[in-house]
C-alpha positions in Angstrom: -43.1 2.5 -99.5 -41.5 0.4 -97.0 -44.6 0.8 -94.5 -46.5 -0.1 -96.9 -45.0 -2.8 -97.7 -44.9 -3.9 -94.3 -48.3 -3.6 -93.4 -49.0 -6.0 -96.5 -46.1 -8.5 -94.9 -48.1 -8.4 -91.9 -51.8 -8.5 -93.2 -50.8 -11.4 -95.4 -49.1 -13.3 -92.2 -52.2 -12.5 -90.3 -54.4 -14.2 -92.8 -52.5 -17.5 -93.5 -51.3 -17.8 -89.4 -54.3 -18.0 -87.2 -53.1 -16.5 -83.8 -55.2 -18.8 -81.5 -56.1 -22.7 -82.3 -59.0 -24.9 -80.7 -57.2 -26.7 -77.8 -57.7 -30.2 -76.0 -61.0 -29.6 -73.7 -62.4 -26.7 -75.4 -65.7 -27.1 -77.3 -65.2 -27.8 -81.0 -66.8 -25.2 -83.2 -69.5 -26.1 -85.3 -69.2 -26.7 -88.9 -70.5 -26.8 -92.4 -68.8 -28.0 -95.7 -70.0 -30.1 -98.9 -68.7 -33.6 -98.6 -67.3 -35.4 -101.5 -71.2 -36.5 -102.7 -72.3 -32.7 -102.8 -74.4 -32.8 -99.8 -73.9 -30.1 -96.7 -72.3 -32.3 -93.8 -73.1 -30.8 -90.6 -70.8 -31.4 -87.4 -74.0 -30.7 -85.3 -75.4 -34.2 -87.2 -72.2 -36.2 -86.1 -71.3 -34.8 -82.7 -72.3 -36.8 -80.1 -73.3 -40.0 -81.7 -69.6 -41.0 -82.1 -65.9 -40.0 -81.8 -65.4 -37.7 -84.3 -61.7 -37.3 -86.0 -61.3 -34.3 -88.2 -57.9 -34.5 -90.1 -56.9 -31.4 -92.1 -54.9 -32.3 -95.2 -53.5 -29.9 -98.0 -54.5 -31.8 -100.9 -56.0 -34.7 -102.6 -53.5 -37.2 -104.8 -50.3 -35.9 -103.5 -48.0 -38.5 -101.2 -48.4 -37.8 -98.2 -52.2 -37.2 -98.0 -52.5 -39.7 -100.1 -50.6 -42.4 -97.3 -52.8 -40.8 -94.5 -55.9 -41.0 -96.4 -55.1 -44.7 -97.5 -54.2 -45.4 -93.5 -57.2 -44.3 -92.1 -59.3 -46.6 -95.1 -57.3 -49.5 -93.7 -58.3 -49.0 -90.6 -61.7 -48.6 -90.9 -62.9 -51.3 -90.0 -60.9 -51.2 -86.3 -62.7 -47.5 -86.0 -65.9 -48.0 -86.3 -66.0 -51.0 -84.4 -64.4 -48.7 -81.4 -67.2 -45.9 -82.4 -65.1 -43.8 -84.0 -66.2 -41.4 -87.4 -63.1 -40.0 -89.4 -63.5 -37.3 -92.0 -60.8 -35.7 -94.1 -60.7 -31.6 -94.4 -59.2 -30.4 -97.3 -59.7 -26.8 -100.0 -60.4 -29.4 -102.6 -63.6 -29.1 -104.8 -66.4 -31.7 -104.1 -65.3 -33.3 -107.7 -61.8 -33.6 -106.9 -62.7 -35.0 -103.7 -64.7 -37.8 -106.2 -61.6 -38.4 -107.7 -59.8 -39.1 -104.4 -61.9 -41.4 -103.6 -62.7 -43.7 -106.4 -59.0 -43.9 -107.2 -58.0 -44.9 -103.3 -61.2 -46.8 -102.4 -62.1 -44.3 -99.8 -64.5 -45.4 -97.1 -65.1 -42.1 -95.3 -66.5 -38.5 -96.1 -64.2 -36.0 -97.4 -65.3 -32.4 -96.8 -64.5 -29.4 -99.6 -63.4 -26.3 -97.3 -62.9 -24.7 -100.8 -62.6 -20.9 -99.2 -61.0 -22.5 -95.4 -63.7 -22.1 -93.4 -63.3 -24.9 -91.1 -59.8 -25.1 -91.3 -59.8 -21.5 -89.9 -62.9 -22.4 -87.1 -60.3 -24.7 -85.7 -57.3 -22.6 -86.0 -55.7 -24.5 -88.3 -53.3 -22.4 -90.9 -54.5 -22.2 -94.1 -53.8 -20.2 -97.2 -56.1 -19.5 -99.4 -55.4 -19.4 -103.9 -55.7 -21.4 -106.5 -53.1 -24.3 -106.8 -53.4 -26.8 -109.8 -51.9 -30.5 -110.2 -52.4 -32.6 -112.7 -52.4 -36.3 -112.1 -52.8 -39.3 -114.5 -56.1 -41.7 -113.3 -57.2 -44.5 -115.2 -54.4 -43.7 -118.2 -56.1 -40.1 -118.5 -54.9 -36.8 -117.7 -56.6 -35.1 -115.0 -56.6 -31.1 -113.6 -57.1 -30.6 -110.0 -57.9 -27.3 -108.6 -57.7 -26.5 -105.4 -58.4 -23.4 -103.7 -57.0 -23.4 -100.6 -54.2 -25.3 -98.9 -54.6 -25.8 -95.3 -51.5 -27.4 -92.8 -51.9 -30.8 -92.1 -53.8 -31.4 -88.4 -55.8 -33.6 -86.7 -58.3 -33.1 -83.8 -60.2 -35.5 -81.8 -63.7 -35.3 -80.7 -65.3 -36.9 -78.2 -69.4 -37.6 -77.6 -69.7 -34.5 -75.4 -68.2 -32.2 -78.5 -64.7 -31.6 -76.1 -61.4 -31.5 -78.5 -59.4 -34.6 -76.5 -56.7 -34.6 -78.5 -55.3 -32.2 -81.1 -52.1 -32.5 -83.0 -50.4 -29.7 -85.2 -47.4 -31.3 -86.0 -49.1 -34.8 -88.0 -46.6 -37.4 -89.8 -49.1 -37.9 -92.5 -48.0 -42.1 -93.0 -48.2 -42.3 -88.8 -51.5 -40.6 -87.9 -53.9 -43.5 -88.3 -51.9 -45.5 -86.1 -51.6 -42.4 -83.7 -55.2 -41.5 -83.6 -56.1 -45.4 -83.0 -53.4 -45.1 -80.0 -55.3 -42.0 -79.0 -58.8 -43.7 -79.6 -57.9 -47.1 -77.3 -56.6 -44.5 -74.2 -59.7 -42.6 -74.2 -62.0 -45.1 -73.8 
């Protein structure tokens, strides 16, 4: 019983804890997920035309990804002027993504990595299960599912597809201000 136990303990570890992670000047992998319209949003489409940030999140209308998410609409503006694309990772459905959005005023894609695809392609730890919140948006109760919750990450990507920077320990209210730190240095 205890082996067993134990080999379950460690199979479980195994698949939330990647044991190896994208690093700065590797290639990023390729990608696929539904953005927050429903359309397939392809890194091979975006790759090389600008600077692409990927931020992982855990979930949509919670505080902290809520703060980052709400940073990086306030600096739009400054980022695309500097050629810079951001797009949000989370296991949120494409409807709760829609949500997000129109309550915060988002101004960039938000991808649904419902079963942790990408979050995994990068190395990024993710669990996967159902995990429900309900919020209250426009004086109305609201359920969102989720179906898997990934660490919060964020990964820079330059024209040539090359990771230049990557950071696994994100302060979710600091990282638009970091990344646009990271953004001026590179250029």
């Amino acid at each position: 019983m205890r082996r067993s136990c134990a080999a379950l303990f460690a199979l479980l570890l195994f698949a939330v804890s990647p044991t190896w992670a994208v690093n700065v000047g590797e290639s990023a992998p390729d990608f696929e997920a539904a953005d927050d319209t429903g359309k397939p949003w392809k890194s091979s489409e975006h790759i090389g035309k600008n600077i692409l940030v990927v931020y992982f999140y855990p979930a949509d209308m919670t505080g902290g990804c809520t703060a980052q998410a709400c940073g990086y609409r306030d600096k739009m503006e400054t980022f695309k002027a500097d050629g810079v694309e951001v797009v949000g990772v989370s296991g949120d459905s494409v409807a709760n993504h829609q949500v997000f959005k129109k309550a915060h005023d988002l101004n960039f894609a938000l991808l649904a990595d419902t079963e942790g695809k990408v979050a995994k392609a990068f190395g990024v730890p993710v669990s996967i299960g159902d995990k429900l919140i309900t919020k209250q948006i426009d004086g109305k109760s609201v359920d969102l599912l989720r179906k898997a919750t990934a660490k919060r990450w964020t990964f820079v990507i330059d024209k040539n597809g090359k990771i230049i920077h990557k950071d696994a320990q994100v302060k979710a209210k600091q990282d638009p201000a970091t990344i646009q730190a990271v953004i001026a240095k590179a250029k």
